[in-house]
C-alpha positions as a Markdown table, in Angstrom:
| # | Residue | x | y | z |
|---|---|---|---|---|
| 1 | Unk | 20.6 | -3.6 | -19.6 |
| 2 | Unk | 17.0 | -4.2 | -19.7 |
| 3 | Unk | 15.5 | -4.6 | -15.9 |
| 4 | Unk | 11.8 | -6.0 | -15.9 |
| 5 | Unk | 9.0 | -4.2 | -13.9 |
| 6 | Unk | 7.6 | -6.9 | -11.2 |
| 7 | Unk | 4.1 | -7.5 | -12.3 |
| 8 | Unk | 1.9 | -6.7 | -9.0 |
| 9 | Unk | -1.4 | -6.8 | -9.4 |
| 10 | Unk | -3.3 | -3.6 | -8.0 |
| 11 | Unk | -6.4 | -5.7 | -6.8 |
| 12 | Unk | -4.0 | -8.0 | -4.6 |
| 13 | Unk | -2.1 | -5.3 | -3.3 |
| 14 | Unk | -5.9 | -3.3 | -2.3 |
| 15 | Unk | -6.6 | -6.3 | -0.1 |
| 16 | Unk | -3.4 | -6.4 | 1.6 |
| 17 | Unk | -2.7 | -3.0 | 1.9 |
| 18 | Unk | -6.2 | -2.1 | 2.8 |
| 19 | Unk | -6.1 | -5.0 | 5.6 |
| 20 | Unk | -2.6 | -4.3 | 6.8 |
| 21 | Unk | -3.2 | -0.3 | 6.8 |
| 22 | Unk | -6.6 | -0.6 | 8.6 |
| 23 | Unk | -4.8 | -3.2 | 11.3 |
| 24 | Unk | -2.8 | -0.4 | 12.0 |
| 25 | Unk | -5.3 | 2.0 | 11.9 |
| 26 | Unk | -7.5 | 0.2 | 14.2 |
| 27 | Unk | -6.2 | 0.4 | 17.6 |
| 28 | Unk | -6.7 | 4.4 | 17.0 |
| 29 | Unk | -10.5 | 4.4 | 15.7 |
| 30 | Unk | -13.6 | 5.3 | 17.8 |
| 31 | Unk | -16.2 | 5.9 | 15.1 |
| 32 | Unk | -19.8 | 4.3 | 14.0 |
| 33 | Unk | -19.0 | 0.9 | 11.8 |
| 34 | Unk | -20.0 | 2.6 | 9.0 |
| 35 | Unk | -16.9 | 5.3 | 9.5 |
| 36 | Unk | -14.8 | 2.2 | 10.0 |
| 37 | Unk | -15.8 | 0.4 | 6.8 |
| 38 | Unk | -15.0 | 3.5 | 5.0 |
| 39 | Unk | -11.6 | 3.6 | 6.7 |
| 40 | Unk | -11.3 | 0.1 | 5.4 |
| 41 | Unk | -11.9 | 1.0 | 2.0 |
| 42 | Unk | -10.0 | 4.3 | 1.8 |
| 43 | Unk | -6.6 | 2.2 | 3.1 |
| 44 | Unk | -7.5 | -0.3 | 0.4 |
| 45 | Unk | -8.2 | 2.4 | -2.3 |
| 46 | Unk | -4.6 | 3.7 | -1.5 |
| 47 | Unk | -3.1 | -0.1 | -1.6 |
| 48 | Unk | -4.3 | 0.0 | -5.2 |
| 49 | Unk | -2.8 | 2.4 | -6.0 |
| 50 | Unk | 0.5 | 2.3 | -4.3 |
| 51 | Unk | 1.2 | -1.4 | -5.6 |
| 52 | Unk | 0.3 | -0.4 | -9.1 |
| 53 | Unk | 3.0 | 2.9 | -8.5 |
| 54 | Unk | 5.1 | -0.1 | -6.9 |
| 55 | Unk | 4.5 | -2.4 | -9.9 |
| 56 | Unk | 6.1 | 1.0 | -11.9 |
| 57 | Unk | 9.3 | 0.7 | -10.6 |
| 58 | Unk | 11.8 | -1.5 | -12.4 |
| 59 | Unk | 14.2 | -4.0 | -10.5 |
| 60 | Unk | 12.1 | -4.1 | -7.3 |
| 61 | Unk | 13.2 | -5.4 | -4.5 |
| 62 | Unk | 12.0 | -6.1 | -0.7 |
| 63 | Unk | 14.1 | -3.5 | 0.5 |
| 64 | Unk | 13.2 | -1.1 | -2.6 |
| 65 | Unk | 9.5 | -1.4 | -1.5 |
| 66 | Unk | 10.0 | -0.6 | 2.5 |
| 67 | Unk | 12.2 | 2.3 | 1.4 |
| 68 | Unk | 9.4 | 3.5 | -1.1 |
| 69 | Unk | 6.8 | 2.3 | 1.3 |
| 70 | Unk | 8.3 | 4.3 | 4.1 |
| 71 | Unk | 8.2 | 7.7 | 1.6 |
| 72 | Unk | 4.3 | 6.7 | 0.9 |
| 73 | Unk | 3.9 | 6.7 | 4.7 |
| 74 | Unk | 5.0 | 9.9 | 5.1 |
| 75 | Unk | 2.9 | 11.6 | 2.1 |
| 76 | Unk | 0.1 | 9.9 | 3.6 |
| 77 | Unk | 0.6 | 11.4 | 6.9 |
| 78 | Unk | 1.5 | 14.7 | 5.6 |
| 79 | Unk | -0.7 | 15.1 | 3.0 |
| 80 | Unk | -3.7 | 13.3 | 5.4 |
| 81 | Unk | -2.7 | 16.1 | 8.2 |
| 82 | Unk | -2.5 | 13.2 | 10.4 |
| 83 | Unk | -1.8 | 13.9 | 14.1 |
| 84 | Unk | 1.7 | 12.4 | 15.0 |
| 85 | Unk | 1.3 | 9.4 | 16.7 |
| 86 | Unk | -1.3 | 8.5 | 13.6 |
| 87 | Unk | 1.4 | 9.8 | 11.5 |
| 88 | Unk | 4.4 | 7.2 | 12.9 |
| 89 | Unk | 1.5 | 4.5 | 12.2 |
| 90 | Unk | 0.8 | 5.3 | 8.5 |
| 91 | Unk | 4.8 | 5.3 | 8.0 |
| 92 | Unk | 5.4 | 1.9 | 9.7 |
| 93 | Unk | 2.1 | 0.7 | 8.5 |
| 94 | Unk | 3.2 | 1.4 | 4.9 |
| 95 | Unk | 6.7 | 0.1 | 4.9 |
| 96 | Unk | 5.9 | -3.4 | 6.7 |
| 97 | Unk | 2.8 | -3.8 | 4.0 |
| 98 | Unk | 5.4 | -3.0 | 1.1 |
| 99 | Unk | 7.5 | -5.2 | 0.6 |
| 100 | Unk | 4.6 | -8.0 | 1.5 |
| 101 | Unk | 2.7 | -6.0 | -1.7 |
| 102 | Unk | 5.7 | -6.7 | -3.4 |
| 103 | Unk | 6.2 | -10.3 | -2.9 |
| 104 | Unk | 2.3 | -11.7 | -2.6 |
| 105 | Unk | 1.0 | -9.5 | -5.2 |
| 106 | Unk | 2.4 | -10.7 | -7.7 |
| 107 | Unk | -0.1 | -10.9 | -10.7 |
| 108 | Unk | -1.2 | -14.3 | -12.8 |
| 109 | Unk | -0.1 | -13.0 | -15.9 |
| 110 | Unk | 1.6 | -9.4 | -17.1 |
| 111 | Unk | -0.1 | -9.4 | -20.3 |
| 112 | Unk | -1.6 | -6.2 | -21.6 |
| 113 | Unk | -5.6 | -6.3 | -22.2 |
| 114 | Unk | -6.1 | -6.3 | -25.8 |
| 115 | Unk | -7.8 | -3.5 | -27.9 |
């Protein structure tokens, strides 16, 4: 049986993850704009990269990604030493934006770049 990868595009998913995870975020932060631009672009340097892991995994589906986006959460929390209540954010941040990476994502065109 041959199951096809979805074909997300990393670039889409760093925009909505980097939106979606900031949203979150936001309520939380009390820094200088600059701290919260960078906050901005750390959540969507992690979209990237968690909708290219997500683009990865074959026969993907909605509830694949809030189950995979819920794990992500809590790496993120663990491995960002996050307080708890910031902690419970990144994991219900991450599995509502996952399956929206999964769907609106989606990439033009899953061809290779050529040599």
């Amino acid at each position: 049986m041959n199951v096809e990868h979805p074909c997300l595009s990393p670039w889409k998913g760093a925009a909505i993850g980097g939106l979606l995870g900031f949203a979150g975020l936001a309520p939380f932060f009390d820094g200088p704009p600059k701290a919260a631009l960078f906050a901005l672009g750390l959540q969507g340097l992690g979209g990237f990269y968690w909708t290219w892991i997500l683009g990865k995994i074959p026969g993907l589906t909605a509830v694949d990604a809030a189950k995979y986006g819920a794990m992500f959460g809590v790496c993120v929390a663990a491995l960002g030493v996050l307080p708890p209540r910031l902690a419970v954010v990144a994991v219900v941040v991450w599995t509502v934006a996952s399956p929206i990476i999964a769907r609106w994502g989606r990439a033009s065109a899953c061809a290779l770049p050529g040599r």
